[in-house]
N, C-alpha and C positions, 0 to 999 in steps of 0.2 A: 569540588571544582565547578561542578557543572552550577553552583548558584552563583558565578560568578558572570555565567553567560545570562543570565537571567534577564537582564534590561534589555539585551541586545535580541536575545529572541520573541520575547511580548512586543517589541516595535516592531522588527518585519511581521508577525501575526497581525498586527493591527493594521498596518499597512496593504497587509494580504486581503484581511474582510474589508477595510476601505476600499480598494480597488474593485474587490468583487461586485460593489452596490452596483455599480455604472462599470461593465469590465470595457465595453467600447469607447468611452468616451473619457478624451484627456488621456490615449494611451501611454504616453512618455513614462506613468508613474510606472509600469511595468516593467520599462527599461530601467528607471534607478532601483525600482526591485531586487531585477536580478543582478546588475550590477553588484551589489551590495551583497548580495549570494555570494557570488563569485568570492567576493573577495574574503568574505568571513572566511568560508569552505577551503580556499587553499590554505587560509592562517593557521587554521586547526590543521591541515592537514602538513600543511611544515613543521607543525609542533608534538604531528604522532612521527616524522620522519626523525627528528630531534631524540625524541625520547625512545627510539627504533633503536640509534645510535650511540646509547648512552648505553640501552641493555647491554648491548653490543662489545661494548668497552668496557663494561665491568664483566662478563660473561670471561673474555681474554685474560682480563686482571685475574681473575681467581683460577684461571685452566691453565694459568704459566708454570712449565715446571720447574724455570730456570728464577724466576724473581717471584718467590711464594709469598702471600701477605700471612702476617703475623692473622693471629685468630681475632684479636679486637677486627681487621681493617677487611679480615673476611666475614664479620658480622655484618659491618659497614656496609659492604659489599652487595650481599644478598638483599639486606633490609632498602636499602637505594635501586636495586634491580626491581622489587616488589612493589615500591612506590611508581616507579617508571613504567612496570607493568598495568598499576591502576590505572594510571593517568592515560595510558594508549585506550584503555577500554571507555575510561570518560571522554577522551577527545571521539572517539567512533560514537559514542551516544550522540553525542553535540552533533555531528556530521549527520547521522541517521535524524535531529530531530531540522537541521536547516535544508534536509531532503525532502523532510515531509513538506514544509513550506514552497520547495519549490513544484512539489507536486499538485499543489493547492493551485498555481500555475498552471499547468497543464491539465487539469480535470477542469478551470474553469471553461476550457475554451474547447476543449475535445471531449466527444462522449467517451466514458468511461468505458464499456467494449469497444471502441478502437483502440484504447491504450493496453488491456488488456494482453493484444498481442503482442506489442512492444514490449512485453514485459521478459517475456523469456527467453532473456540471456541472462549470463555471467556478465554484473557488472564489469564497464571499461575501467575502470582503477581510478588514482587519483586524478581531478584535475588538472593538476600542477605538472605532474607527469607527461600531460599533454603537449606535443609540440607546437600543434596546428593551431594554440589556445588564442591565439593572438589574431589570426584572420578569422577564426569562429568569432570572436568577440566583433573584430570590423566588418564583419558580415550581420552581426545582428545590429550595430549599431545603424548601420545603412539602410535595414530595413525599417527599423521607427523613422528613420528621418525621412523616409519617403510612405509615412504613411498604412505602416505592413507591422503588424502585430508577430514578434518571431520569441520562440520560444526555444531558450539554451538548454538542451537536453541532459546535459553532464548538469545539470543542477538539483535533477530529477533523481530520484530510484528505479522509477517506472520505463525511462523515455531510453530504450539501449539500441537506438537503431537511429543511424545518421546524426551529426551537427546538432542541425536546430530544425526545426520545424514552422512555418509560416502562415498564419492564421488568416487568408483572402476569404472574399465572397465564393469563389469557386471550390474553397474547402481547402483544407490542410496541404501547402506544398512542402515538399523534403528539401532538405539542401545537405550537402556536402562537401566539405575544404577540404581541399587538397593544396597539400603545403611544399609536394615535391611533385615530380613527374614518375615516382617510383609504382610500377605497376604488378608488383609481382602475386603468387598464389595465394597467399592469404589478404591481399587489397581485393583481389579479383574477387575472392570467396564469400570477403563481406558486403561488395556490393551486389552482388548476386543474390544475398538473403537479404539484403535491404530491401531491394527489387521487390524481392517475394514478396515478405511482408507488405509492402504500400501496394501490390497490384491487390492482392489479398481484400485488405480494408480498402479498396476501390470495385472491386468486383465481386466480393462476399465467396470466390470461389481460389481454392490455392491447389498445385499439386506436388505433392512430397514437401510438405511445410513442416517443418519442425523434426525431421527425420523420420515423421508419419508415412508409409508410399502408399499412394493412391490421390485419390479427389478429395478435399476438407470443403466442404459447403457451410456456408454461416446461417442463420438462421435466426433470425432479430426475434423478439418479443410481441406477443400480436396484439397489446395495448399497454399503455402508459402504464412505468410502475407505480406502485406504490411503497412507502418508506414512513419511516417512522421518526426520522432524523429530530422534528420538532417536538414531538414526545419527548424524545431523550434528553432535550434542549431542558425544557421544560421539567420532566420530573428532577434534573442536577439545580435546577434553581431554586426547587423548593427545598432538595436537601441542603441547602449553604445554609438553610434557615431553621433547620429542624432534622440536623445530624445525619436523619434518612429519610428516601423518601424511592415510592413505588410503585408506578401502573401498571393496569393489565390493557395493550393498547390493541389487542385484540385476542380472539379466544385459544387459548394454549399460549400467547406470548405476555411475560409482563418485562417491564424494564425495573432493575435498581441500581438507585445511585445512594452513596455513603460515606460523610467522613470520619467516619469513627468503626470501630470493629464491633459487632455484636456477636449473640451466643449463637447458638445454631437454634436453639428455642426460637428467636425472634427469626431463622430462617424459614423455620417449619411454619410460624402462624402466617407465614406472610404465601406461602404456599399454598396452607390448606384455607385459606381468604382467596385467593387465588383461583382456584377449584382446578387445581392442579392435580392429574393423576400420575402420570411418567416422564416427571418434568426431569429434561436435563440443562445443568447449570452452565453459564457460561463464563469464564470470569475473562473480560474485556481485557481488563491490565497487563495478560500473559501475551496479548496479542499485538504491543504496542504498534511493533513496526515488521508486520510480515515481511512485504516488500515482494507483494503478491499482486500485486493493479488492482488494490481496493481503493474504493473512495479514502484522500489520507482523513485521521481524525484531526488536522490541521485544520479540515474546512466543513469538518464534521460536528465539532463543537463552535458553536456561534459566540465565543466569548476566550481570547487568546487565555487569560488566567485562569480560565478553566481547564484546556488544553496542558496547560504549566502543574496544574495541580495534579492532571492525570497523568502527568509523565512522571511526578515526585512518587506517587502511590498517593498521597492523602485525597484520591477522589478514587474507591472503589466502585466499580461498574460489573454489576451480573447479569446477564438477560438468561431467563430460563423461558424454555422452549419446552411445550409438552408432546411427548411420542403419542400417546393415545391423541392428539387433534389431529397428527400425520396421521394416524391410520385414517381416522375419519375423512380427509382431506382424498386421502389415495381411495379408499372404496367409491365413492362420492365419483371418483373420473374414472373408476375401473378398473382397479388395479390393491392389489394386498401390497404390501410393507413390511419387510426386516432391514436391522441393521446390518447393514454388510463387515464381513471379516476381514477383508483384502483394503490393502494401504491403499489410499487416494479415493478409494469410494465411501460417501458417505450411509444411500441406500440403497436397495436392490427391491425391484420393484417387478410383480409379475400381474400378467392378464387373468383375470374371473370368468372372462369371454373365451372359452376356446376358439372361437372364429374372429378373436379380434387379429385384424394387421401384425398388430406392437404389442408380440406376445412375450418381452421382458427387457426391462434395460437396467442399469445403473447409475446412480445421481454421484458426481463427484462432489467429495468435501468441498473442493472450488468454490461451486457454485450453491451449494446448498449454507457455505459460511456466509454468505452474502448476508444472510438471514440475521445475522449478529455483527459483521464486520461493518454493515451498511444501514443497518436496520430495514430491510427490504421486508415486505410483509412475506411472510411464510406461507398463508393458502395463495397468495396471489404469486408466488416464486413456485410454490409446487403445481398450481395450474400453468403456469407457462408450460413448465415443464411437461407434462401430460401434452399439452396441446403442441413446443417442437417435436417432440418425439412422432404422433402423426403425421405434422407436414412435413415433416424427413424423411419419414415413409414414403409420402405418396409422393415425394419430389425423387424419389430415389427409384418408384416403381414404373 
């Protein structure tokens, strides 16, 4: 089913990196954008309701005690239930993959640690489902037509807190439709976290945020990252031409990309070429659509048919990462390395220096995926780290 979406989604793709060359200029394309989002996103999404209601109706047929179907029209039955069941999970694929693109949207124009904390909720549900859907849309219409860059947040994975959002010189404003005057405990409770959140990413400081108590301080990066994105670009180009293809784009990381399956032989030489000693593997594919506030691979792949191909499976992606450059990365700022045991943490990191400050912490899977979900360089993501960890310290003492 899903190649039947096929033309429809390599047009908004193109449409997507079209808009991104100049994202200021000629805004309107934004608006038939999302527009066009919109409207896909509830089609699909009438047609998992449809096929919701179909289970639904055969599920009855065969549980009747009083009008029992013969055994043929109970095979019928099940084998039409099971087809209905596919199809919900390919329309949720299709939906997950015209979310990535709207995310493509909102990463172009927000840094991606502000979106970050948008992220954590339980998505709002269907669009369609939405009542207020109709002033949300005339509110963003209003805002292109006067010039205001606004971005419909239900088109998003990431974006779960307010309406839309509006891209001014003064920085990202919130907006909110309200389609009644109905004011009760759970209206009050979400704008109250709404609140949080945007005072939050205005002031880098929150208290009881996330059902955390206490003070959360944010703590930015203390120089430009660095990423590998055009690596990655670059070694999938040369495999379209030559089955596979593999860099090491810096010491412990290499990238591969692949459309054909090889033996584990051709894994191992390409490791010990590599000078790989405790490489672990990543395989990209398992990770299509976290829906974690990572950069999406919508805008991650500079080529919509390459994106198409790694959502089929015929574009394998590994990036192996070696633990022996962590260690060396972590002694190097002062600090030893093990893998940690405990879910959510990726390392555990303790002081050399008995007299240091920052005598142990732990790196979350989070933030240490960044490393493969983003292609962020690894010593330059593990020296941040080393370095907030101090000025957290001293901002804290």
């Amino acid at each position: 089913m899903i190649y039947l979406y096929k033309k429809s989604i390599l047009q908004l793709l193109a449409m997507l990196h079209e808009a991104r060359k100049s994202p200021y200029k000629s805004i309107n394309k934004w608006l038939i954008l999302q527009e066009i989002l919109i409207k896909r996103i509830i089609y699909v999404e009438n047609n998992i309701r449809k096929a919701k209601s179909i289970v639904s109706e055969l599920n009855k047929l065969r549980k009747d005690p009083v009008n029992r179907l013969s055994k043929d029209d109970s095979l019928k039955a099940k084998e039409n239930t099971k087809n209905s069941k596919y199809n919900i999970d390919e329309y949720r694929f299709i939906l997950k993959i015209y979310k990535s693109i709207g995310d493509g949207i909102a990463f172009t124009f927000l840094h991606k640690f502000d979106i970050k904390p948008q992220n954590f909720k339980e998505s709002p549900g269907f669009i369609s489902e939405k009542s207020g859907i109709k002033k949300e849309k005339q509110y963003m219409r209003y805002a292109f037509k006067n010039g205001i860059i606004a971005i419909f947040n239900d088109i998003t994975s990431t974006l779960k807190y307010a309406d839309l959002i509006l891209i001014t010189p003064e920085g990202p404003l919130v907006v909110e439709s309200k389609t009644s005057n109905n004011d009760n405990l759970r209206i009050q409770r979400q704008e109250a976290n709404t609140k949080k959140i945007f005072d939050y990413l205005s002031n880098d400081t929150a208290d009881e945020l996330y059902g955390i108590n206490g003070k959360i301080r944010r703590i930015e990066p203390s120089s430009h990252e660095i990423n590998y994105t055009k690596n990655l670009n670059k070694v999938i180009a040369k495999a379209y031409n030559q089955t596979y293809s593999y860099s090491k784009v810096e010491d412990g990381v290499v990238f591969l990309a692949t459309f054909t399956e090889f033996t584990e032989s051709t894994l191992g030489n390409i490791i010990k070429a590599s000078n790989l000693t405790i490489p672990f593997a990543f395989y990209l594919n398992a990770a299509k659509f976290t829906e974690q506030g990572y950069t999406p691979f919508s805008i991650i792949f500079n080529n919509p048919n390459t994106y198409w191909s790694f959502l089929q499976g015929e574009l394998i992606i590994i990036i192996f990462i070696d633990f022996s450059v962590i260690e060396r990365i972590s002694l190097a700022n002062g600090f030893t390395v093990q893998r940690s045991n405990h879910p959510n943490w990726a390392f555990e990191f303790k002081s050399v220096d008995p007299d240091s400050k920052v005598k142990q912490f732990n790196m979350s899977e989070h933030y240490f995926f960044r490393s493969f979900m983003e292609m962020v360089s690894v010593e330059w993501l593990l020296t941040q780290a080393f370095s907030i960890q101090k000025r957290a310290h001293e901002a804290n003492s």
